[in-house]
Steps between C-alpha positions, in 0.01 A plus 500: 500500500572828461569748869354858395327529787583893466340485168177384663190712502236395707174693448191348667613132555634473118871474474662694164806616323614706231701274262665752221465329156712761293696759622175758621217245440385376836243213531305426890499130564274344761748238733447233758805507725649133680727518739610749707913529657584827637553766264406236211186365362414261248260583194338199395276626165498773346869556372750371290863452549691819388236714491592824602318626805412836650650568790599842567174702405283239504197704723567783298419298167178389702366820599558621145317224424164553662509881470480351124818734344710131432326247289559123568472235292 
């Protein structure tokens, strides 16, 4: 699994991310998250290997999001 537990947005019981698909194109993704070990936790659907993942910024991208001024896809 992947650990991007600081990617993780949790809004209202649903777990998301922000996985960037080309450099500025930024898709949410809906996760179910396994095990937990400290600072690490394990995604177990909802992304690929060597996808690139949204760390820094990531509530940013989400409030831009719902005020509806960044379109997902």
């Amino acid at each position: 699994g992947e650990e991007v537990e600081a990617a993780v947005i949790d809004s209202g019981g649903e777990r998301s991310i922000f996985v960037e698909k080309v450099p500025g194109l930024f898709e949410k993704r809906l996760i179910r998250l396994g095990a937990k070990d400290g600072h690490r936790v394990e995604v177990v659907s909802g992304l690929a290997g060597g996808e690139r993942v949204v760390v820094s910024g990531g509530f940013t991208l989400k409030s831009e999001l719902e005020k509806g001024s960044l379109e997902a896809e």
